[in-house]
Backbone as JSON Lines, residues from 0, in Angstrom:
{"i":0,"aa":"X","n":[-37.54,-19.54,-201.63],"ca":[-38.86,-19.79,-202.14],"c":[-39.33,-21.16,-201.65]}
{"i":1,"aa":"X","n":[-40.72,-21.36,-201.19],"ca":[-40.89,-22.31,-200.29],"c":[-41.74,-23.16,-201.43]}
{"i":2,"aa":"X","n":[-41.64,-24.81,-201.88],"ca":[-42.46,-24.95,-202.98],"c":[-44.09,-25.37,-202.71]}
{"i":3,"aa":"X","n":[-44.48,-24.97,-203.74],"ca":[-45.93,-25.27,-203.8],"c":[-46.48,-26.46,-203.87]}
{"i":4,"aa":"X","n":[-47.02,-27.79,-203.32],"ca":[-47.13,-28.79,-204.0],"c":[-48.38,-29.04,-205.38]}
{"i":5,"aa":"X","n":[-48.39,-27.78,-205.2],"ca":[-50.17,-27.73,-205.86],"c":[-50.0,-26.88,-207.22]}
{"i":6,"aa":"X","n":[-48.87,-26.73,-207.21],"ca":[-48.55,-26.14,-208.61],"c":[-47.74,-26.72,-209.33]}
{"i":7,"aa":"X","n":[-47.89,-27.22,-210.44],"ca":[-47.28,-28.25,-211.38],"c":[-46.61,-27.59,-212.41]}
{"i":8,"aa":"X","n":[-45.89,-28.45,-213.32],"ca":[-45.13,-27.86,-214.55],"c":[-46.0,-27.33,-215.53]}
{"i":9,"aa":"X","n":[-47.24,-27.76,-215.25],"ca":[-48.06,-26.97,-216.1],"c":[-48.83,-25.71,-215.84]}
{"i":10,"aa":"X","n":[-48.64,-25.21,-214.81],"ca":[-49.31,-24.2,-214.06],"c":[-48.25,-23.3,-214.53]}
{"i":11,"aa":"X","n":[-46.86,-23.63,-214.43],"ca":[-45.69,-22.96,-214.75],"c":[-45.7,-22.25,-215.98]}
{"i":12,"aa":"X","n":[-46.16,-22.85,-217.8],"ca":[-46.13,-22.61,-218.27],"c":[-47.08,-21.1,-219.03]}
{"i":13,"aa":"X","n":[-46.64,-20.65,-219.99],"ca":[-47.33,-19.68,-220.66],"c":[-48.79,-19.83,-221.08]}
{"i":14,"aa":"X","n":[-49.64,-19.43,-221.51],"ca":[-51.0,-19.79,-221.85],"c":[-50.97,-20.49,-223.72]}
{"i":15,"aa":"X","n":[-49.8,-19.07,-224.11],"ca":[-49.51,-18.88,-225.38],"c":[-48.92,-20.57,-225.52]}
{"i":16,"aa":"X","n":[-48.56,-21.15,-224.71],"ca":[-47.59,-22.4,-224.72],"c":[-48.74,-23.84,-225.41]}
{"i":17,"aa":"X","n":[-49.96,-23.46,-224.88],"ca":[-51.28,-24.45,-225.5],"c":[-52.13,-23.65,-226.51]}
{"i":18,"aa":"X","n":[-51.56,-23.31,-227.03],"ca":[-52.09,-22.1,-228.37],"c":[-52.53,-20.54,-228.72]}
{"i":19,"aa":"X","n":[-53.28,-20.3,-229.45],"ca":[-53.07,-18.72,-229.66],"c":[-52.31,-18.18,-230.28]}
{"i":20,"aa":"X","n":[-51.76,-19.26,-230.91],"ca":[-50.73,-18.91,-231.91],"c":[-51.08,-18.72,-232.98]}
{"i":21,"aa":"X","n":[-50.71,-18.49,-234.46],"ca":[-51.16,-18.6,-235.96],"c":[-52.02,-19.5,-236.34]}
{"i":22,"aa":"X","n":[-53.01,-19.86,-236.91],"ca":[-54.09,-20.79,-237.1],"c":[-53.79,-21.17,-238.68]}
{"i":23,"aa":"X","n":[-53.49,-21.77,-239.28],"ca":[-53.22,-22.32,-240.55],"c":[-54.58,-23.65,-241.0]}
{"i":24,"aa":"X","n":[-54.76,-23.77,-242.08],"ca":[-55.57,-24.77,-242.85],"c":[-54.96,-25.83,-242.23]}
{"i":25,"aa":"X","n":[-56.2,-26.68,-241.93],"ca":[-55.59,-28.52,-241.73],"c":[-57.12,-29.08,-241.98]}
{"i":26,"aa":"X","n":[-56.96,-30.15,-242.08],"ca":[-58.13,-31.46,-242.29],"c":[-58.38,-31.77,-240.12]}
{"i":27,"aa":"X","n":[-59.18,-30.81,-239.8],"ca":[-60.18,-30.62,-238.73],"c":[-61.41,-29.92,-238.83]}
{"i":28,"aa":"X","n":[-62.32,-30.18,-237.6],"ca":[-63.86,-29.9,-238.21],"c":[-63.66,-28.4,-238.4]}
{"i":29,"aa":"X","n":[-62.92,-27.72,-237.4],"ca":[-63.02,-26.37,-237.53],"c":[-62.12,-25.59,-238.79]}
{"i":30,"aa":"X","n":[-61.74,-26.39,-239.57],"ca":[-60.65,-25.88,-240.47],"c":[-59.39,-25.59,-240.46]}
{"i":31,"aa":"X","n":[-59.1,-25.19,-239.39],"ca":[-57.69,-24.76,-239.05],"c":[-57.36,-25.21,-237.92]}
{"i":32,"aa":"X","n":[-56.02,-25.66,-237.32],"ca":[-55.32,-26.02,-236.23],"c":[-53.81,-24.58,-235.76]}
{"i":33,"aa":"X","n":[-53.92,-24.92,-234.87],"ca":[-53.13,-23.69,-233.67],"c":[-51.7,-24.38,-234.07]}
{"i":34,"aa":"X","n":[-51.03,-23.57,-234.72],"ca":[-49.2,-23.87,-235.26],"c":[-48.18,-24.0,-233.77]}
{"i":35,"aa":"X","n":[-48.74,-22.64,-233.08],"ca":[-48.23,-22.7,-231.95],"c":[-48.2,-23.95,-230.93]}
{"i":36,"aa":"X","n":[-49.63,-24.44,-231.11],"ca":[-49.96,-25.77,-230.72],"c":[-48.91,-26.94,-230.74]}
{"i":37,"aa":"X","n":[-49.07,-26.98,-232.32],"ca":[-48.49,-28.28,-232.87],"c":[-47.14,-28.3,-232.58]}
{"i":38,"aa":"X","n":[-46.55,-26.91,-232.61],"ca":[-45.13,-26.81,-232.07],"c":[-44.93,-27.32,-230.92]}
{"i":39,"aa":"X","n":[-45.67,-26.79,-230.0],"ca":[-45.4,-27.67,-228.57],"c":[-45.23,-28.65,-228.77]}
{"i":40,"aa":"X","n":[-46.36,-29.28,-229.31],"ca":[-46.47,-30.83,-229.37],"c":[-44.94,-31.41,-230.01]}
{"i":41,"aa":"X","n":[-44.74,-31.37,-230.92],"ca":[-43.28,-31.56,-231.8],"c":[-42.53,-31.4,-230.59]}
{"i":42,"aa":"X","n":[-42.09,-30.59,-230.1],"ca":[-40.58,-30.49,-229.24],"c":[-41.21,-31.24,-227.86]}
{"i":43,"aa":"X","n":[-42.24,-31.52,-227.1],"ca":[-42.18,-32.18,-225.94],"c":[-41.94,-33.73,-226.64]}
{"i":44,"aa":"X","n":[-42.22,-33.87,-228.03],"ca":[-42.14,-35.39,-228.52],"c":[-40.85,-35.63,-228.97]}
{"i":45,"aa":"X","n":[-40.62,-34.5,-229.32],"ca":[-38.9,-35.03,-229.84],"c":[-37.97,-34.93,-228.61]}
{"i":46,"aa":"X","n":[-38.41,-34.39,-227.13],"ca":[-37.48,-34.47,-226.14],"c":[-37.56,-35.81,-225.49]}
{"i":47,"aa":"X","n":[-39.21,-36.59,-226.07],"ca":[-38.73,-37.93,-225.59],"c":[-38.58,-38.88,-226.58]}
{"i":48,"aa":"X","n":[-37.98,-38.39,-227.5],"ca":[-37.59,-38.95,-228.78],"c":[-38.46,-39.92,-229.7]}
{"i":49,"aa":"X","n":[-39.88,-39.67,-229.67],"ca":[-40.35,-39.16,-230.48],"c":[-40.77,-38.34,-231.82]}
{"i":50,"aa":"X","n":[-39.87,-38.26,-232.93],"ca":[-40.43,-37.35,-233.6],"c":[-42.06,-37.3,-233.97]}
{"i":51,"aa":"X","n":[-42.27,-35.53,-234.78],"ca":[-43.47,-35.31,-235.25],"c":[-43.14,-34.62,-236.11]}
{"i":52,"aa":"X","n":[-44.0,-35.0,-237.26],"ca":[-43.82,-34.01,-238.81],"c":[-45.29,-33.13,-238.66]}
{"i":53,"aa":"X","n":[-44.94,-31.74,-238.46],"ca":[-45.77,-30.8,-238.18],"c":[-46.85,-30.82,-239.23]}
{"i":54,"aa":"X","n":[-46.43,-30.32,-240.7],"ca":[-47.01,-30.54,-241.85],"c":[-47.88,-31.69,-242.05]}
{"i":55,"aa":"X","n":[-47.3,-32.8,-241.63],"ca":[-48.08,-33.85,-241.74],"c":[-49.22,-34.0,-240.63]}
{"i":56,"aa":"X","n":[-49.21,-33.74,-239.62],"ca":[-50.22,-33.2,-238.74],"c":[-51.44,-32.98,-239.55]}
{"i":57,"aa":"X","n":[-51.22,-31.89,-240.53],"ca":[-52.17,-30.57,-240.64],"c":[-52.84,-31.65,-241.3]}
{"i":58,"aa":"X","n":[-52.62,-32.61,-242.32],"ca":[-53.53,-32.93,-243.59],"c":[-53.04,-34.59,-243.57]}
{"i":59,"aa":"X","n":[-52.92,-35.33,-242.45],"ca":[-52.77,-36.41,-242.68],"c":[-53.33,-37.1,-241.57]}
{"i":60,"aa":"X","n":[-54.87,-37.4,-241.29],"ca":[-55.88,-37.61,-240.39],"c":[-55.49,-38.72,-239.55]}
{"i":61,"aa":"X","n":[-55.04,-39.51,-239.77],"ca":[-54.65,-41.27,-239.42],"c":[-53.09,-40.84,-238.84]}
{"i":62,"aa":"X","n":[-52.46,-40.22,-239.33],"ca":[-50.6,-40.1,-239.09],"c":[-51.08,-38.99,-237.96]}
{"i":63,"aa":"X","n":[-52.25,-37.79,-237.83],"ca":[-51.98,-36.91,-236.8],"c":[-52.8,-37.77,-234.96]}
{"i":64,"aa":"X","n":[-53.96,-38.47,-235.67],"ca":[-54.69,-39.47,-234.39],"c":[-53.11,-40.65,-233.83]}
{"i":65,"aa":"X","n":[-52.54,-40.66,-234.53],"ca":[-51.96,-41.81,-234.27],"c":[-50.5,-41.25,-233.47]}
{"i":66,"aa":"X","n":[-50.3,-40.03,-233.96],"ca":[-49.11,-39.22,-232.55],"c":[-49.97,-39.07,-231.85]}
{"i":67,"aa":"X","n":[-51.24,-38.5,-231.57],"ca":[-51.77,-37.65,-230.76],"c":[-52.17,-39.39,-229.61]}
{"i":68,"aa":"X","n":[-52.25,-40.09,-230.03],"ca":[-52.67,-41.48,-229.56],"c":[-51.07,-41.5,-228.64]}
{"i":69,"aa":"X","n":[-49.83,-41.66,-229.33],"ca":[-48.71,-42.01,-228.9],"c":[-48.25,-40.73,-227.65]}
{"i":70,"aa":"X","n":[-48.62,-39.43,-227.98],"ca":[-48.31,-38.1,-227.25],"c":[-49.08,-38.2,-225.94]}
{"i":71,"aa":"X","n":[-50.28,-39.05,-226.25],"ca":[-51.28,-39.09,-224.47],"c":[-50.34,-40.36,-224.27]}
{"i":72,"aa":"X","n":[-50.12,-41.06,-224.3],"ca":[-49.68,-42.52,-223.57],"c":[-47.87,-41.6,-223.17]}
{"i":73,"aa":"X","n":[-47.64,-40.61,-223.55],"ca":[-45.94,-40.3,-222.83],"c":[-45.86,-40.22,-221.33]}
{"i":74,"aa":"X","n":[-45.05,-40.51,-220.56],"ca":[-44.81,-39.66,-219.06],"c":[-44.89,-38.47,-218.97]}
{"i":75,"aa":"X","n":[-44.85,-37.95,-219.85],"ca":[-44.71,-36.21,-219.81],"c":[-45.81,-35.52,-220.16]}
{"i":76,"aa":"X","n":[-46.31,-35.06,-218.62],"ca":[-47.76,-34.85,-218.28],"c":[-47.68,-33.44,-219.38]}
{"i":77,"aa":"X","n":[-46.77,-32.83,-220.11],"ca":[-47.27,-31.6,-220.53],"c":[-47.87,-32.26,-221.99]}
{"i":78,"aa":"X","n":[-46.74,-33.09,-222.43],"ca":[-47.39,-33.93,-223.74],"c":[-48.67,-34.63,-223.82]}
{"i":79,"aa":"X","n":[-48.63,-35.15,-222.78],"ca":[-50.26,-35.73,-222.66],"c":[-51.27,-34.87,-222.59]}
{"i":80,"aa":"X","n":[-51.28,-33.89,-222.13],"ca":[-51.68,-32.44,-222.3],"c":[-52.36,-31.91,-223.36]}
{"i":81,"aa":"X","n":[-51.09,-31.45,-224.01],"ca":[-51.19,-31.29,-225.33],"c":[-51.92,-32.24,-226.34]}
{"i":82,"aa":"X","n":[-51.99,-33.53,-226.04],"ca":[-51.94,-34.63,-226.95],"c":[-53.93,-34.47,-226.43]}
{"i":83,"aa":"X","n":[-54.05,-33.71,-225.47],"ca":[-55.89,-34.2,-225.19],"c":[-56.25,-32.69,-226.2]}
{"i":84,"aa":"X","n":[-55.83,-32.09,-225.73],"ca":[-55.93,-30.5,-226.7],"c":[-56.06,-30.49,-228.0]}
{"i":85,"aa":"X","n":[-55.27,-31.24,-228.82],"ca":[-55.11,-31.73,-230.13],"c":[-56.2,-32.8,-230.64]}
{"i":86,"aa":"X","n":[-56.39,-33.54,-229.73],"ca":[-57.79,-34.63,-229.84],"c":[-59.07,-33.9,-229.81]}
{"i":87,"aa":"X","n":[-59.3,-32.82,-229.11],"ca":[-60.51,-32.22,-228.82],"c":[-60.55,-31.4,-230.43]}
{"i":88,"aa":"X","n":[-59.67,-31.16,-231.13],"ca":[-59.48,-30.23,-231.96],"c":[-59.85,-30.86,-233.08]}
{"i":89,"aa":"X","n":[-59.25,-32.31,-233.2],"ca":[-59.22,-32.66,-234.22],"c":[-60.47,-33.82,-234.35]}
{"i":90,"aa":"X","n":[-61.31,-33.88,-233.07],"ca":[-62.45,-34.47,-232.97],"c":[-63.56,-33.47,-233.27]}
{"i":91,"aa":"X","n":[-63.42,-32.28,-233.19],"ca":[-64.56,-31.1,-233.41],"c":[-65.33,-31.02,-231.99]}
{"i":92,"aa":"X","n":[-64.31,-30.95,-230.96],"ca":[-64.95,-30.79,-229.77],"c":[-64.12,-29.46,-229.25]}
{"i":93,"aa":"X","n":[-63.45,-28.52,-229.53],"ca":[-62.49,-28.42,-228.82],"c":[-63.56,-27.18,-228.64]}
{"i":94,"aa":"X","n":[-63.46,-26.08,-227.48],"ca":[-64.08,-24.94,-227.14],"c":[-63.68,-24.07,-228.1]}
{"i":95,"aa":"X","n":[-64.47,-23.08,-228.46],"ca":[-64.73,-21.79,-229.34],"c":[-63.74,-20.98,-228.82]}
């Protein structure tokens, strides 16, 4: 297999991998946040040791800006990723 340079670790991944998952209640404009989401987020943060308290995410406005602040500043372009996905969400921007 000859590599692509134009295809990244994120091209690699699932769609399901940046949400589409279960939608649960949280303190965002739209009411609810993507579980599947937040999961990502949690395990790319705890692989750079990082933890994230999922729960606390959902309903703790200041503790979820303030990973999502720490998750864009990682090397790990999938976390930073994630961490703009989660900002759009929890700013009331994110697409329908």
């Amino acid at each position: 297999m000859i590599p692509n340079p134009e295809v990244t670790e994120l091209d690699r991944l699932p769609r399901e991998f940046f949400g589409g998952g279960r939608k649960l209640p949280a303190l965002v404009p739209a009411c609810c946040v993507d579980m599947g989401l937040l999961a990502s987020f949690q395990d790319r943060m705890a692989a750079s040791g990082e933890p994230v308290q999922v729960q606390r995410m959902r309903y703790d406005r200041i503790y979820a800006i303030e990973r999502i602040a720490m998750g864009h500043a990682m090397s790990d372009p999938v976390a930073r990723r994630i961490a703009v996905l989660l900002f759009e969400i929890y700013q009331g921007n994110a697409p329908a």
